[in-house]
C-alpha positions in Angstrom: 0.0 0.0 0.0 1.6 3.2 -1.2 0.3 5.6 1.5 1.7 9.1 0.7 1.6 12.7 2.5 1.4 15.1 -0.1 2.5 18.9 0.7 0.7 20.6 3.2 -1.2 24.1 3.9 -0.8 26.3 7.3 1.7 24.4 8.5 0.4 21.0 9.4 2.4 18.2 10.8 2.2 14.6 9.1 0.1 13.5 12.3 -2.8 15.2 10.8 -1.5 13.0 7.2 -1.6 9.7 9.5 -4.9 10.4 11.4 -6.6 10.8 7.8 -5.5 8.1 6.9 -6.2 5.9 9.9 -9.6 7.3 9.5 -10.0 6.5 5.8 -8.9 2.6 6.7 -11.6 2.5 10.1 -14.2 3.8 7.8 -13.7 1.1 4.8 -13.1 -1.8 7.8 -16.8 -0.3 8.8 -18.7 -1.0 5.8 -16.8 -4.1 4.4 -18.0 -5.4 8.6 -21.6 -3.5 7.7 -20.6 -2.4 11.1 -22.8 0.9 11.9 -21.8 1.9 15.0 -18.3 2.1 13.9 -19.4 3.9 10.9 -20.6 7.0 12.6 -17.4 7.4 14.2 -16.0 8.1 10.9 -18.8 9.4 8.8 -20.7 12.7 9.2 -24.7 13.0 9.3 -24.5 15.0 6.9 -22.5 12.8 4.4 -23.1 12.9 0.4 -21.7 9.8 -0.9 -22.1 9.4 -5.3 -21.1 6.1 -6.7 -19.8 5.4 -9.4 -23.5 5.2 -11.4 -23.6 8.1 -10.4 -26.1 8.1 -7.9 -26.2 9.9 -4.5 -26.5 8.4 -1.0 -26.4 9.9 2.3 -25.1 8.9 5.1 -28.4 7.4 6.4 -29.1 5.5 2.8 -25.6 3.7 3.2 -26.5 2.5 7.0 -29.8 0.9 5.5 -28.5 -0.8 2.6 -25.8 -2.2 4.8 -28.4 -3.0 7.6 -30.4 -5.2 5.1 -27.4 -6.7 2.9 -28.7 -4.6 -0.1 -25.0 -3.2 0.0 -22.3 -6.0 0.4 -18.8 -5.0 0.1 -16.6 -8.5 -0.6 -13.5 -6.7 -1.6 -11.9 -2.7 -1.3 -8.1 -3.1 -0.7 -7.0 0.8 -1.0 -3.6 2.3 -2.4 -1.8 4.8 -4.2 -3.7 7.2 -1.2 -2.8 10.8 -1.3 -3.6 13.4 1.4 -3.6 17.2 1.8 -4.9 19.3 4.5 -6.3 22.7 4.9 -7.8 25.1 7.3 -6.7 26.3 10.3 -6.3 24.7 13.3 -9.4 22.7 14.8 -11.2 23.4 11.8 -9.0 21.3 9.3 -10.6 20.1 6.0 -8.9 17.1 4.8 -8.6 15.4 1.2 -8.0 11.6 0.5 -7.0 10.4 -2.9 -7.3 6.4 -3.5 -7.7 3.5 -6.0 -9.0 0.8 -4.8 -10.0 -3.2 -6.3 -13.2 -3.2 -5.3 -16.3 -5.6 -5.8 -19.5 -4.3 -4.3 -23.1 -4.6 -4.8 -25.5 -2.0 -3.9 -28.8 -2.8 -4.8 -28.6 -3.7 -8.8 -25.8 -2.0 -8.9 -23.0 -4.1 -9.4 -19.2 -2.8 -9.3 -16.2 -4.8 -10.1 -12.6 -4.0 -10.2 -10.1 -1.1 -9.9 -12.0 2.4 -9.3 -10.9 5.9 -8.3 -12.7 8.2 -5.4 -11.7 11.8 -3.5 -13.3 11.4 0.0 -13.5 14.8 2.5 -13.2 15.2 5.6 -13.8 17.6 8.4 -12.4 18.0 11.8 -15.0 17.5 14.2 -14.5 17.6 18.1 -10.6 16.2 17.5 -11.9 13.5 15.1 -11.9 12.9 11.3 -15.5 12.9 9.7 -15.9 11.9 5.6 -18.1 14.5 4.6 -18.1 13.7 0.8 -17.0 11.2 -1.5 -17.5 10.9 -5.1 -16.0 7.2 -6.6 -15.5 6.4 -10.4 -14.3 3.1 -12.1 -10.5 3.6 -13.1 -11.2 3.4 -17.2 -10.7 -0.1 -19.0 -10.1 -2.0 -15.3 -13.4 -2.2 -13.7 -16.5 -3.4 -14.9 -20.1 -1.1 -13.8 -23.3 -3.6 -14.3 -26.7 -2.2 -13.2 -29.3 -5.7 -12.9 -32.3 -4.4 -13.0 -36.0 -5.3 -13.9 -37.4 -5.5 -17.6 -39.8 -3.1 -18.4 -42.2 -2.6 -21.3 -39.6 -0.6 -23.3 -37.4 -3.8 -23.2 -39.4 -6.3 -25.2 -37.4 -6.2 -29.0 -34.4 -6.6 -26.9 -35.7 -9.7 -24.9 -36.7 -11.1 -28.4 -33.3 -10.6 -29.7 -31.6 -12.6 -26.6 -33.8 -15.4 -26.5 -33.3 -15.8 -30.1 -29.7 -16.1 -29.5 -30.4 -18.6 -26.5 -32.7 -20.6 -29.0 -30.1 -20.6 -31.4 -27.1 -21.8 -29.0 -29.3 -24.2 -28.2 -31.0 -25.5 -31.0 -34.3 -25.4 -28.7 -36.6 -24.8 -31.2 -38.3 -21.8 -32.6 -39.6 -18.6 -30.4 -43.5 -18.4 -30.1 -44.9 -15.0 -29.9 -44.7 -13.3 -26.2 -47.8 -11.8 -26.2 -49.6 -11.7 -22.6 -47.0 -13.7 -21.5 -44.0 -10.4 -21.8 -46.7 -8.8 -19.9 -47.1 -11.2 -16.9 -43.8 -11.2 -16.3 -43.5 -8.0 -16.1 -46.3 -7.4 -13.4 -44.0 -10.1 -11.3 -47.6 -12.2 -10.7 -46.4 -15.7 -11.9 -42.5 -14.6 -12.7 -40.1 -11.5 -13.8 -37.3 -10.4 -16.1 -34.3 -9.6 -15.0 -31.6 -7.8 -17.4 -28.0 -7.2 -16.8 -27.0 -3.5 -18.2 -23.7 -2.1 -18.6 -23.7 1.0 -20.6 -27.1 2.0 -22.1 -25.2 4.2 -24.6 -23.0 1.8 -26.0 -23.1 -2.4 -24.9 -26.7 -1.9 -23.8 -28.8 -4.9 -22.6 -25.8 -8.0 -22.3 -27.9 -10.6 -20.4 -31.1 -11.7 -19.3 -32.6 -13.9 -17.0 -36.4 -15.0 -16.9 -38.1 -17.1 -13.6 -41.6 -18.8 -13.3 -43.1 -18.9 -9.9 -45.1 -21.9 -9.2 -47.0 -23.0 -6.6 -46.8 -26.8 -5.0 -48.5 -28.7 -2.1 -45.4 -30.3 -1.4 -43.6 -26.7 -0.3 -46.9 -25.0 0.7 -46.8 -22.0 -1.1 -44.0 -21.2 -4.4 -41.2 -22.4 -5.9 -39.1 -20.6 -8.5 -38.0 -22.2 -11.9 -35.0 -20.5 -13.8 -36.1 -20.5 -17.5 -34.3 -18.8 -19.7 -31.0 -17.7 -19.0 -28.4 -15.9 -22.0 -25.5 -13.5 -22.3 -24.1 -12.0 -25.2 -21.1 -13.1 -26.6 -18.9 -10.4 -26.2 -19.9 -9.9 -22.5 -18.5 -13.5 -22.0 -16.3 -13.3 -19.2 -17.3 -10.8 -16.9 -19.1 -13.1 -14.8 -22.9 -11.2 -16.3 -24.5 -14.7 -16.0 -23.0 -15.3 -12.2 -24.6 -12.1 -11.8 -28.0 -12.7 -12.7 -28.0 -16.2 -11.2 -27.1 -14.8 -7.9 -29.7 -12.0 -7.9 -32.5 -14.5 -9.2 -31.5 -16.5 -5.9 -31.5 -13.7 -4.1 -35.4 -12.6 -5.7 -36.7 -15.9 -4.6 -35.3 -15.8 -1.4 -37.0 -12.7 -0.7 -40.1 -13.6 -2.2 -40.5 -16.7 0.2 -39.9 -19.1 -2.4 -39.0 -22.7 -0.6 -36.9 -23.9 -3.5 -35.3 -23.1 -6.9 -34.6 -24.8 -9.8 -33.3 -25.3 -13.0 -33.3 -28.0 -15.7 -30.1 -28.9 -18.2 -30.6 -29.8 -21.6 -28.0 -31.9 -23.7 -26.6 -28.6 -25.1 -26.2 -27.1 -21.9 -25.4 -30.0 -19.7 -21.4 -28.8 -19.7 -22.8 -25.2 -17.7 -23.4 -27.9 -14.6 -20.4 -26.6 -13.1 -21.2 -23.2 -13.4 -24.4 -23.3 -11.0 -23.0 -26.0 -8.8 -20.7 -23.2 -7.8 -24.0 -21.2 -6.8 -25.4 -24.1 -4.8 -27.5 -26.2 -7.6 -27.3 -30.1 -7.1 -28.9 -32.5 -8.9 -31.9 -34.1 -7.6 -33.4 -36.6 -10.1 -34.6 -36.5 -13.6 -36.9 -34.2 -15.6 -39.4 -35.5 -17.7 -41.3 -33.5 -20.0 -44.0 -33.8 -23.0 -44.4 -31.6 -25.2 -48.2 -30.1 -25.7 -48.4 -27.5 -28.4 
């Protein structure tokens, strides 16, 4: 870690260098531990945080997402950190410089790899208080993914990636959507989710579609995964992983006892792939085909 003390204003001593930065370190120990208590030691009420979507959160909006796991933080190992100070004394402002490689999830918003933020901080009753901190993804290192819900607007899109799922597949040819786009999207008997990088240039890369089903045997729903696809040149940058994990997630929160999935001879080598999200096979799927 390449901690280092830049030049200073009025005269300040590098203890003031070392206290930011001991700050800076409690405060990213604090979220990756979703520990609150310790967080507003080291963050100000009146915090403005903007990720790197950005979207801005105050202090408060971090403390709930953490509180309810909508914001997990597996990985933020800081470096290159800068500091400079300014004010006079008891009133110092202080500015932290950092990358950091970083994979967090805060709500659909999905961050992965090296990004770039400027924290501020204030002197507050001898202590260091972030005040501010804008974060951005450190270009061609980090990859930004927003999962989100389908909406009506996403329909040709949804046609074009089951297509290519049908294709790779060789699963036959796509009937019309109809009411059936429609009843997914009202989240009644199932829902669309969509894995979006950059709506001005890679768009829509994935999608994933779930039934909900109801069964005697589990005494209310299960969920079915149905469709899952990702674009070709998103391959790689774990998109699928992505939506599996937040389809989990969905029927987990929906009080679904159980999910599932079934394999097909063309897809039977992806086995792997959900095992390593918990999937095991249970028995044998029989079908007949109806229309």
């Amino acid at each position: 870690m390449g901690d280092n003390m830049d030049g200073a204003i009025n005269g300040d001593g590098p203890d003031l260098h070392a206290s930011l930065i001991v700050a800076h370190h409690d405060r990213l120990n604090a979220v990756m531990a979703a520990d609150l208590d310790a967080l507003v030691k080291v963050v100000g009420e009146d915090m403005i945080y903007v990720s790197s979507f950005g979207k801005a959160h105050t202090r408060a909006d971090v403390a709930a997402a953490l509180q309810s796991g909508a914001m997990k933080i597996e990985r933020m190992e800081s470096y290159d950190i800068s500091t400079r100070i300014y004010g006079d004394t008891g009133r110092e402002m202080g500015v932290l410089i950092y990358k950091a490689d970083t994979k967090m999830t805060n709500g659909g918003d999905v961050t992965e790899g090296i990004t770039c933020s400027t924290s501020i901080y204030e002197m507050r009753g001898g202590n260091w208080f972030m005040i501010s901190q804008h974060q951005s993804p450190f270009e061609g290192s980090s990859i930004m993914v927003e999962l989100r819900n389908a909406t009506a607007a996403d329909e040709a899109r949804c046609v074009e990636l089951l297509g290519e799922l049908k294709s790779a597949t060789k699963s036959g040819p796509i009937r019309p959507f109809g009411e059936t786009f429609q009843m997914l999207l009202s989240k009644q008997r199932g829902e669309i989710t969509l894995a979006q990088e950059d709506t001005e240039t890679t768009g829509i890369l994935g999608m994933a579609t779930v039934s909900y089903n109801l069964a005697l045997r589990y005494g209310g729903e299960y969920c079915q995964l149905e469709e899952l696809v990702v674009t070709p040149a998103a391959r790689g940058k774990n998109i699928g992983g992505l939506l599996v994990q937040r389809i989990v997630d969905n029927a987990r929160a929906r009080g679904c006892a159980e999910i599932g999935l079934y394999l097909l001879e063309t897809t039977e080598h992806n086995r792997p792939f959900y095992e390593k999200y918990g999937f095991e096979v249970i028995g044998t799927e029989m079908r007949q085909t109806l229309v």
